[in-house]
C-alpha positions in Angstrom: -6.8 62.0 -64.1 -9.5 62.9 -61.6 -12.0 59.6 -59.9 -15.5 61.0 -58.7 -14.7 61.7 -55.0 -10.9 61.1 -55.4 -8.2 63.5 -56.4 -6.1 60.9 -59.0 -2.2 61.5 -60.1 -1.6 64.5 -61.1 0.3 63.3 -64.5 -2.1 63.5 -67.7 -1.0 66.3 -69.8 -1.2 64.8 -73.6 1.2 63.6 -75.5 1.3 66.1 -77.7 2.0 69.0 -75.1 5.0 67.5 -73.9 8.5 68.8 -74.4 9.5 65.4 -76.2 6.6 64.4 -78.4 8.7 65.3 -81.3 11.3 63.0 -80.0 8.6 60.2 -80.0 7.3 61.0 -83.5 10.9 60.6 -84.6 11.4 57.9 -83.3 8.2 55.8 -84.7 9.4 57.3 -88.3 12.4 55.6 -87.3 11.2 52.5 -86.2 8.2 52.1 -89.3 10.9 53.2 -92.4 12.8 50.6 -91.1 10.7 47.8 -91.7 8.1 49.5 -94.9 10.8 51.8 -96.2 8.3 54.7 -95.9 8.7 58.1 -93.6 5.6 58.9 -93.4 4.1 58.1 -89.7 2.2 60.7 -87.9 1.8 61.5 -84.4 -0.4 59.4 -82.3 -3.7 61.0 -82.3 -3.9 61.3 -78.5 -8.0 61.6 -77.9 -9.0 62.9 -74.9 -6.7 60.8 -72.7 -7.5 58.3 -69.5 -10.5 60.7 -68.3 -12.1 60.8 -71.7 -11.5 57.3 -72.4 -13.4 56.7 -69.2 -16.1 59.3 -68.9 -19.1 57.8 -71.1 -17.7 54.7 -72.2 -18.7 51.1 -70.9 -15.7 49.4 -68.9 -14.0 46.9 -71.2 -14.9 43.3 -70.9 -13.1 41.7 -68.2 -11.6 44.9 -66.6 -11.8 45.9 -63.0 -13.7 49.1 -61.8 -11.6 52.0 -61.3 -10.1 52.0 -58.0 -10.6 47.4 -57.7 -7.7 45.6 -56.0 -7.3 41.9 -56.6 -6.0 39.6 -54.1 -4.1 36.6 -54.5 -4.7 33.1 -52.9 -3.0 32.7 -50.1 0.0 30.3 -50.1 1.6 28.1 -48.0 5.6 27.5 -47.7 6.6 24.2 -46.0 10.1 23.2 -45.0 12.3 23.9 -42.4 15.1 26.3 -44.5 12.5 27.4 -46.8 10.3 28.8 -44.0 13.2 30.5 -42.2 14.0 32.7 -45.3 10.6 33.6 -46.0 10.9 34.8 -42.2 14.4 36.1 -42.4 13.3 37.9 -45.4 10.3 39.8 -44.2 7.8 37.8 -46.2 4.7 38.8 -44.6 3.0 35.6 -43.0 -0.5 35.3 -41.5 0.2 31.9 -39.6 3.1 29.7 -38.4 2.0 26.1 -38.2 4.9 23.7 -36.5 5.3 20.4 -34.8 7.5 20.7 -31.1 10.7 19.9 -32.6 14.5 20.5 -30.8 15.9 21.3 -34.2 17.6 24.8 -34.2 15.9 25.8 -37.6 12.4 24.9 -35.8 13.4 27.1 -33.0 14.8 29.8 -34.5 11.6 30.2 -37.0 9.4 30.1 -33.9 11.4 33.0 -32.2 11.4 35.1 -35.9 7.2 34.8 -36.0 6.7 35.7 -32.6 8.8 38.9 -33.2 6.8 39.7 -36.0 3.7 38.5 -34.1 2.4 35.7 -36.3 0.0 33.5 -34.7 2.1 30.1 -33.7 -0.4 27.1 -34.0 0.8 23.9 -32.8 -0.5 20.8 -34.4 0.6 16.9 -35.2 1.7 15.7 -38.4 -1.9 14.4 -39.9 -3.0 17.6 -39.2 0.2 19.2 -41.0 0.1 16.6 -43.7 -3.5 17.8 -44.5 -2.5 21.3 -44.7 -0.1 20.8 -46.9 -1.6 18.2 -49.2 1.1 15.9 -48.2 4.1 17.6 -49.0 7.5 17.5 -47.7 6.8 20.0 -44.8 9.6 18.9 -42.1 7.2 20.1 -39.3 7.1 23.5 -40.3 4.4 25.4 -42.6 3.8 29.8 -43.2 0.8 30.6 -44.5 1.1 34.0 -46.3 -0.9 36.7 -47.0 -2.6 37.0 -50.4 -0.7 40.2 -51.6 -3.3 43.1 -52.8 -2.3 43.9 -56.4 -2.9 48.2 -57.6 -5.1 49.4 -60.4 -3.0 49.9 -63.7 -4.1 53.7 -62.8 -2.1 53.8 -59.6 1.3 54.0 -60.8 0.9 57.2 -62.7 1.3 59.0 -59.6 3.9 62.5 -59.7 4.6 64.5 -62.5 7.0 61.8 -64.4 6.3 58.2 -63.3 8.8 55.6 -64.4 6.4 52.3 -64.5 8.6 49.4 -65.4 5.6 46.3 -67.6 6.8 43.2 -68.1 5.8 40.7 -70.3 6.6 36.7 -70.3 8.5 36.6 -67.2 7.0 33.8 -65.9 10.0 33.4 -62.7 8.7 34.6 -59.7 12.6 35.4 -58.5 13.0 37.5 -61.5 10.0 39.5 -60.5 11.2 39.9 -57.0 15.1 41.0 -58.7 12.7 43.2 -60.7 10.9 44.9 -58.2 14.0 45.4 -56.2 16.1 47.5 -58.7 12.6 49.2 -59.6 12.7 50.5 -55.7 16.3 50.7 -56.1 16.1 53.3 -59.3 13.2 55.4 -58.4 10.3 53.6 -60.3 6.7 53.9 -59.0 5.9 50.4 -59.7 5.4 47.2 -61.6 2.8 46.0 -64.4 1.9 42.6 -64.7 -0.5 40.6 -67.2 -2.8 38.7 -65.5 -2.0 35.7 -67.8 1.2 34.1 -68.7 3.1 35.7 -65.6 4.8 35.4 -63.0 2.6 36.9 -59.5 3.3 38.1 -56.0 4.2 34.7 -54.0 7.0 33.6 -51.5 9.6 33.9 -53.5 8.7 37.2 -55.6 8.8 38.4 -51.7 12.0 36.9 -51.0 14.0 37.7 -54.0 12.9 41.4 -53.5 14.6 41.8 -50.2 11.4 43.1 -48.8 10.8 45.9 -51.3 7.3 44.1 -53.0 6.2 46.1 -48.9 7.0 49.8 -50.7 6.9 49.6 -54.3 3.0 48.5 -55.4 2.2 46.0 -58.5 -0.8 46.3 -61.0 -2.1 43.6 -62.9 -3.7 44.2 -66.5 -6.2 42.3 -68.0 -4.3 42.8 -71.7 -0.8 44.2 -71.6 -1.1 46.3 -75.3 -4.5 48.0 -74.5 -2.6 49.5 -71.2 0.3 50.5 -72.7 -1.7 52.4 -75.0 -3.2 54.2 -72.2 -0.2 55.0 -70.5 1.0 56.8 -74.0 -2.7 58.2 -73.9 -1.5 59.7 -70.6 1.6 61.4 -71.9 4.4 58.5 -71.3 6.8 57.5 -73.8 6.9 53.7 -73.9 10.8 52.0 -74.7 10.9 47.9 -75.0 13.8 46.2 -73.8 15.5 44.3 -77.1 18.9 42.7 -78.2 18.1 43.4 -81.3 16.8 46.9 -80.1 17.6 49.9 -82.9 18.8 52.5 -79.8 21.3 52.0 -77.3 19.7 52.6 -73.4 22.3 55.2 -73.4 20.8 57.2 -75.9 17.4 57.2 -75.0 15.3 60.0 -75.9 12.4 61.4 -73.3 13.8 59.8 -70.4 13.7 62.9 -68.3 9.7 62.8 -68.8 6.6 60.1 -67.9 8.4 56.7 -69.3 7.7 53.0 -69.0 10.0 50.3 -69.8 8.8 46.9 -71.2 11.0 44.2 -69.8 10.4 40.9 -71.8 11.4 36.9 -71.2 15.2 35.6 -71.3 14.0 33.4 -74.0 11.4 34.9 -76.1 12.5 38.4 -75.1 8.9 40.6 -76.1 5.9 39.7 -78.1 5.1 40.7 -81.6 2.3 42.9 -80.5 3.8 44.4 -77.1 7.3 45.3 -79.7 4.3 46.9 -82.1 3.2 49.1 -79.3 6.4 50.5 -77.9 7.4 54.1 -79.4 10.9 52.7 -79.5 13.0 49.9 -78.5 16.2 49.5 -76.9 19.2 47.3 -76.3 21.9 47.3 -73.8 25.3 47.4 -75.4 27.4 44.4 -74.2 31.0 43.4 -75.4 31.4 40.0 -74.1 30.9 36.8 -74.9 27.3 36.2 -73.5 24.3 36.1 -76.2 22.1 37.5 -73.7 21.4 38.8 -70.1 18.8 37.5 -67.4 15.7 39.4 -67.4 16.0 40.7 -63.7 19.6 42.0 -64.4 19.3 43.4 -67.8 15.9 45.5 -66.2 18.4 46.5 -63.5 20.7 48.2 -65.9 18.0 50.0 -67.8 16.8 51.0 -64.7 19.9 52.7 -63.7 20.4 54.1 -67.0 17.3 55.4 -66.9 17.6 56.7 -63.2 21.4 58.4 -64.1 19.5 60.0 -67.4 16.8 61.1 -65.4 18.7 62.7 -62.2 21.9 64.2 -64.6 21.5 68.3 -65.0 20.9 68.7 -68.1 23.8 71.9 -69.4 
């Protein structure tokens, strides 16, 4: 996938060329007889992939040029402890506000800003009270910086990306446990919908352990249309299901371009994200819990994924 004046990720052969297409036709045979109690599905008709879809053709409504970043508002975190993790865990602030306080916590977030070299701005409490719209800020506010989503295009970077979509998690500490086995297992990054989602804030950046710095995010303006472009670009698409038809241990393609859809505890993934996916998945569990949290059930398909990937094949 080539940008005028940029060299692009060198990832787009089609679908059809690649060594498990088959696998992927199987699979959506599978998957279709299943639920019509017919066998005969084609192959995706693959088109000209990304660069065709985009030479010639208006951009959709609503989507970003090729190459856009969005940015987030910034936000502010108030209170003493909550302050001191976001410093302690590398959330990247633009701006310490405090009141001259003894208190250790006060002190110790002062010394942790000026050894990252965030500006220290004292001011009084109707000042601080302003800032923070009144909240319960115990003298001490960090202003962060609005974090700089990637374009959807971005994470096909390499020969075989591993982009990990998610859709309906809606806790920003699940994205940040998220993004953390994602940098963990190898992935080249997240993709978000822009509506109904969690986003990039303090504690996405905590719960990540300072990852969110190395592993980028994309946001999509509808979550369907990119998966399809991703499978336009040679990946095999696998959603994440309890009542998923393939264990994660036996998932087929693996080794090549793959994404894997991630959805909600509750409401696990939509009708027409589970419509889009070539296949989906479950992890095998023999317990007594119904169900896994989203961040540590993405962490075990991401391992899976990684040992499947990284395992000589004999």
């Amino acid at each position: 996938m080539t940008k005028k004046g940029k060299k692009g990720p060198s990832v787009t052969a089609k679908a059809e060329d690649r060594h498990w297409h088959g696998k992927r036709v199987k699979a959506r045979n599978a998957k279709n007889a299943s639920r019509t109690g017919t066998k005969t599905f084609g192959p995706r008709k693959s088109g000209a992939g990304p660069q065709g879809a985009r030479q010639g053709a208006p951009a959709a409504a609503g989507r970003p040029a090729p190459g856009a970043r969005r940015l987030d508002a910034p936000e502010l975190v108030h209170g003493r402890n909550p302050v001191l993790e976001a410093l302690r865990e590398g959330v990247p602030g633009t701006t310490l506000y405090y009141i001259a306080d003894s208190d250790e916590r006060v002190r110790e977030a002062l010394q942790l800003a000026a050894d990252k070299n965030i500006p220290l701005i004292e001011c009084g409490k109707p000042e601080l009270d302003r800032l923070t719209d009144r909240a319960v800020h115990q003298g001490l506010a960090l202003q962060v910086k609005p974090y700089r989503y990637a374009h959807p295009d971005d994470l096909l970077r390499g020969t075989a990306p591993l982009i990990v979509a998610l859709d309906g998690i809606t806790d920003a500490r699940n994205l940040g446990a998220i993004v953390r086995s994602a940098a963990a297992f190898g992935a080249s990054g997240i993709l978000l919908p822009e509506r109904r989602s969690a986003g990039v804030n303090a504690g996405a950046w905590k719960t990540s352990a300072g990852t969110l710095a190395s592993t980028p995010v994309a946001r999509c303006t509808n979550l369907t249309r990119q998966l399809k472009t991703y499978q336009e670009a040679g990946c095999f698409v696998a959603g994440l299901d309890a009542h998923g038809g393939t264990s994660v241990a036996n998932l087929p393609a693996a080794d090549g371009p793959f994404v894997l859809v991630v959805g909600s505890e509750g409401k696990g993934l939509g009708r027409l994200v589970t419509d889009s996916c070539d296949l989906t998945v479950h992890i095998p569990m023999f317990g007594h819990a119904e169900s896994l949290n989203a961040g540590v059930a993405a962490g075990i398909a991401l391992y899976e994924i990684a040992r499947q990937r990284h395992t000589p094949i004999s």
